[in-house]
C-alpha positions as CSV (number, residue, x, y, z in Angstrom):
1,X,0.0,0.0,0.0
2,X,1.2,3.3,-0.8
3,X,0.4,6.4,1.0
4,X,1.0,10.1,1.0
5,X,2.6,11.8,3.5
6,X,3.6,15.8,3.9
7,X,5.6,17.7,6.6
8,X,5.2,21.1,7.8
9,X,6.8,23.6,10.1
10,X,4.1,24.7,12.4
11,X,4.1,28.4,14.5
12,X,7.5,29.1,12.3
13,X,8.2,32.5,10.9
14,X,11.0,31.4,9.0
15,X,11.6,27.8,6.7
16,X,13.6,26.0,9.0
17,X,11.4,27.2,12.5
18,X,8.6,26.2,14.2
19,X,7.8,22.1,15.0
20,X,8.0,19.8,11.7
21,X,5.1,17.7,12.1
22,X,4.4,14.6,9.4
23,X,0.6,14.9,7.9
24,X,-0.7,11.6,6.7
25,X,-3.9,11.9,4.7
26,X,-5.8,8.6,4.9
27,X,-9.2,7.2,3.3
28,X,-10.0,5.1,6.4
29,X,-8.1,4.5,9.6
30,X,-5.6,2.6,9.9
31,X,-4.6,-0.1,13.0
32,X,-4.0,1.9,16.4
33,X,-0.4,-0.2,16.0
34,X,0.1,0.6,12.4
35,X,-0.4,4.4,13.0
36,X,2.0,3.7,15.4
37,X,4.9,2.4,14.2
38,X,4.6,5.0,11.2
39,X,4.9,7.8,14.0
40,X,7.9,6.1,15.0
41,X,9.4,5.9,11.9
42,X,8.9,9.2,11.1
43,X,10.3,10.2,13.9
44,X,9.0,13.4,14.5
45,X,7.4,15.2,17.4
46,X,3.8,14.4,16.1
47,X,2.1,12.8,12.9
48,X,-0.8,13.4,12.6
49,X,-3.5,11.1,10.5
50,X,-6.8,12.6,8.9
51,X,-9.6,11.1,7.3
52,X,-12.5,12.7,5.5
53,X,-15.8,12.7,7.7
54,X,-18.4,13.9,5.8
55,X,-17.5,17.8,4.8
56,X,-15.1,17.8,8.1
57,X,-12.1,15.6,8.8
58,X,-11.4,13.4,11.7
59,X,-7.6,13.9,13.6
60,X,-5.7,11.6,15.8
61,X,-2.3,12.7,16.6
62,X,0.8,9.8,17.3
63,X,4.2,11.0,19.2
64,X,6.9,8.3,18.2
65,X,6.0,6.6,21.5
66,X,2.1,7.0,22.2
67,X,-1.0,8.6,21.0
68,X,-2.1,12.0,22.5
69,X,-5.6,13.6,23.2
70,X,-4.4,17.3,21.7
71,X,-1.9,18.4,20.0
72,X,-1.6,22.2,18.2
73,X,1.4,22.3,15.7
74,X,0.2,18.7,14.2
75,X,-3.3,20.2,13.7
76,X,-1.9,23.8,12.2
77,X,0.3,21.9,9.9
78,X,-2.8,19.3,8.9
79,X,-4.8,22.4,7.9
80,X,-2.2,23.8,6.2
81,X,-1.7,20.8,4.3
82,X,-5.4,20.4,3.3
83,X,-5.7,24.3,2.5
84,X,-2.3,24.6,0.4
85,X,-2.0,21.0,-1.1
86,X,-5.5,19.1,-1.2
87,X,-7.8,21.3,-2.7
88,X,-10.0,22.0,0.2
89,X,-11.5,25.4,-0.7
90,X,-13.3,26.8,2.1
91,X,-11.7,28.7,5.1
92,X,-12.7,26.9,8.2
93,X,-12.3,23.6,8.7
94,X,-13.8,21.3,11.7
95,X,-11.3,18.6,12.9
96,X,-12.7,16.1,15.0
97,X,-10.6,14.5,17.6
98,X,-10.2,13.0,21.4
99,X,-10.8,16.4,22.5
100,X,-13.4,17.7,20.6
101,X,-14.6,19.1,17.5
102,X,-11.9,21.7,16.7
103,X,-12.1,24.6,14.6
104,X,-9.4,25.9,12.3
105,X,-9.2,29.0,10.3
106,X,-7.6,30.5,7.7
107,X,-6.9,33.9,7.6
108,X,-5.0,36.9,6.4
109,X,-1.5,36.2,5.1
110,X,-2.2,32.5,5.3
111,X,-2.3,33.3,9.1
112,X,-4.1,30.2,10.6
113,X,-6.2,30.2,13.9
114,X,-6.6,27.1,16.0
115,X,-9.3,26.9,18.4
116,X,-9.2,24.9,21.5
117,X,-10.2,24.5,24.5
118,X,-9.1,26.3,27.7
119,X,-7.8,24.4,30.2
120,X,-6.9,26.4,33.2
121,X,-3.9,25.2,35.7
122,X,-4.9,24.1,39.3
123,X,-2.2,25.4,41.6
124,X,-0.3,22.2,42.9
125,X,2.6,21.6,45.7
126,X,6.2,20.4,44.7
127,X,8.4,17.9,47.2
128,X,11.7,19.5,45.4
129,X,11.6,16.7,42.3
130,X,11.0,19.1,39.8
131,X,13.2,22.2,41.4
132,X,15.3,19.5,41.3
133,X,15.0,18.7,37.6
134,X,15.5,22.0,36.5
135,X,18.1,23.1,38.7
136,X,16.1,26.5,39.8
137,X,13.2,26.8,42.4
138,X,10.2,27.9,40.5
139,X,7.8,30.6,41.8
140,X,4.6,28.3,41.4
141,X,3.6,25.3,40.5
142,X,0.3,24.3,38.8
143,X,-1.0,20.9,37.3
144,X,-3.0,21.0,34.1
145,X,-5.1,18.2,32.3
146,X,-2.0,17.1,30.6
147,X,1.2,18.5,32.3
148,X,2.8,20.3,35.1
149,X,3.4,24.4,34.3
150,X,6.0,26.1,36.8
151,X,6.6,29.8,36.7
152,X,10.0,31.1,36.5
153,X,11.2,34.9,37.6
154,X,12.4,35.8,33.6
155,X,13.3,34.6,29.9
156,X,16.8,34.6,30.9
157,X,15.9,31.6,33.7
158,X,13.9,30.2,31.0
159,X,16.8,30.2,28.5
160,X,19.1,28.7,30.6
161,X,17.6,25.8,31.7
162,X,18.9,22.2,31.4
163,X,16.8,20.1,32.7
164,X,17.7,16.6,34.4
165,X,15.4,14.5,31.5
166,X,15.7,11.5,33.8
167,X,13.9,13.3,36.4
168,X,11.6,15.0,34.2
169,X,10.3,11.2,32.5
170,X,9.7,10.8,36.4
171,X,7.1,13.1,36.8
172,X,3.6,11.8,37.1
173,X,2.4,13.6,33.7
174,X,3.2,14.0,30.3
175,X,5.4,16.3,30.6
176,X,6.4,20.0,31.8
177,X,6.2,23.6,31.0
178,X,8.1,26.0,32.0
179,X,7.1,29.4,31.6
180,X,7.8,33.2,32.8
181,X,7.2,36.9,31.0
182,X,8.6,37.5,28.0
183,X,11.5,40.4,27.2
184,X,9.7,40.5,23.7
185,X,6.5,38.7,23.7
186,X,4.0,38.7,26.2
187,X,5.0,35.4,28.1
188,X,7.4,32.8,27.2
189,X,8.2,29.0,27.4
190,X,9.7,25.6,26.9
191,X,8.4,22.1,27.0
192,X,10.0,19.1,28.0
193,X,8.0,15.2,27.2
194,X,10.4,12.7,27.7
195,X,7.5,10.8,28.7
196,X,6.2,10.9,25.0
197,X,9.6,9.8,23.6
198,X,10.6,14.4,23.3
199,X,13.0,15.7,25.5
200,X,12.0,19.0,24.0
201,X,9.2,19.9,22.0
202,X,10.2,23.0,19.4
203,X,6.5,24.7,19.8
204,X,3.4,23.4,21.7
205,X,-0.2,24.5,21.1
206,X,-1.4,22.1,23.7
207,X,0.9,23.6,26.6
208,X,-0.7,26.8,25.5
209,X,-4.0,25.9,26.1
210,X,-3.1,25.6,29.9
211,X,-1.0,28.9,29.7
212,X,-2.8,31.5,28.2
213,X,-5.7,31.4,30.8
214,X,-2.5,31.8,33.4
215,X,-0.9,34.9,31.9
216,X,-4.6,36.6,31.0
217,X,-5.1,36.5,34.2
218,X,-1.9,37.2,35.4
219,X,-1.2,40.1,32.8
220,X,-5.0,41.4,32.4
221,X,-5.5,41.1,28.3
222,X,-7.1,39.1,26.4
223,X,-5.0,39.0,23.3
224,X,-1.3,38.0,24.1
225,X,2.0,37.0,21.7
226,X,3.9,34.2,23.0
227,X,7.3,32.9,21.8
228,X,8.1,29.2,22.6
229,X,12.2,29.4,23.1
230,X,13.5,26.3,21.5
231,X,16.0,25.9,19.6
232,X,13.7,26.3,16.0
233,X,11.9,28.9,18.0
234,X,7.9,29.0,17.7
235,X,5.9,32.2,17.5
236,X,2.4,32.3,18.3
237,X,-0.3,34.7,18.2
238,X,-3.4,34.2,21.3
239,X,-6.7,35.7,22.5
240,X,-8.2,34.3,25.7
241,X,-12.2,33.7,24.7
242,X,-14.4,32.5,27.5
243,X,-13.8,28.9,27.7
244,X,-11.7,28.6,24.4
245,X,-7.5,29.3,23.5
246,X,-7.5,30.5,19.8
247,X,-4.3,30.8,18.7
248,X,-2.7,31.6,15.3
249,X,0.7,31.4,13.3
250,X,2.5,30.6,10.2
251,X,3.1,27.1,9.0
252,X,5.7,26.3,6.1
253,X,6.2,23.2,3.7
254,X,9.2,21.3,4.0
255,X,8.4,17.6,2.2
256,X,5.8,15.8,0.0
257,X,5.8,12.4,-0.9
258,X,5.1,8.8,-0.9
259,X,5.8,5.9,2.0
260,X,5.1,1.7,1.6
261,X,3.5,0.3,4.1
């Protein structure tokens, strides 16, 4: 069997930025273990798989160790894929996944929106494991429906860090963000999933959903620019509405082409 597949930088202002994610168009699903092991062997933070579902388009999202329930870049990238490469001509399009029905955008200067759901951190206590793992003592500590989100003082603290990975894959999530104000954004981040087989995640629309409800708070605004500081760098546009994260960015085309199976 022969099937397409597609990668895309997601949240990247430039070629090489953002987080590659694979985009696998298929006609019907595939085995949960097939999906899988095609993850794997891409080897990329996320592949996502699609399938037509009447005028909308189911989404499940593979890391190259397990399946997740929400993941942002993969779904930015799928859209861009099915606005620039497939033929699909309207300018919405409703994914429906694990978490949802999800509704993607496309606006001006091929600017596409993501909207999720909001998912607010619950402040949480720390026995030292994940000062610890960083090597710094955060200001607070929340837990999310996914992850833990600490608080650092500044970007510089952010910048710096190296976390311990071992003692990060310890944690009793799927992974961590790490967050503080920005010097030229809003707020900034970075993500760390060695639980899901990613030490460090280039850009992650899911962690964002847990911290733009933080800083809107925290900051008083609504709308808020974000910048993920990995080494690719991820840039990301957000607005805070009621119970849902939209948030919007670039996505780039790096490879089309064919894979056996």
């Amino acid at each position: 069997m022969r099937l397409k597949v597609y990668v895309a930088n997601a949240f990247a202002e430039t070629r090489f930025g953002g987080n590659p994610a694979a985009v696998v168009p298929l006609g019907e699903w595939l085995t949960d273990n097939l999906m899988q092991q095609i993850a794997a062997q891409n080897n990329l933070s996320e592949t996502a798989f699609i399938v037509p579902k009447n005028e909308d388009f189911e989404i499940r999202w593979f890391t190259p160790g397990v399946e997740v329930a929400l993941c942002g870049h993969a779904t930015l990238a799928s859209a861009h894929i099915l606005f620039n490469h497939m033929g699909y001509t309207q300018k919405k399009i409703i994914f429906h996944s694990k978490s949802g029905p999800l509704e993607v955008t496309k606006g001006e200067e091929e600017k596409i929106t993501l909207d999720f759901p909001a998912k607010k951190p619950e402040e949480a206590k720390d026995d030292g494991h994940i000062a610890k793992a960083l090597g710094v003592k955060p200001i607070f500590i929340f837990n999310s429906a996914f992850d833990y989100m600490v608080v650092l003082q500044d970007q510089s603290q952010i910048e710096a860090l190296k976390p311990d990975m071992g003692m990060v894959k310890q944690l009793s999530a799927r992974g961590l963000i790490v967050t503080a104000k920005g010097d030229e954004a809003d707020f900034v981040s970075r993500c760390f999933y060695p639980q899901s087989g990613i030490d460090e995640d280039p850009v992650t629309g899911s962690a964002h959903v847990v911290m733009v409800p933080y800083w809107a708070a925290i900051l008083g605004k609504k709308k808020l620019s974000a910048i993920q500081l990995s080494a690719r760098r991820g840039y990301l546009d957000c607005e805070l509405k009621g119970d849902r994260v939209l948030m919007s960015g670039h996505a780039h085309t790096y490879m089309e082409g064919d894979f056996y199976i």
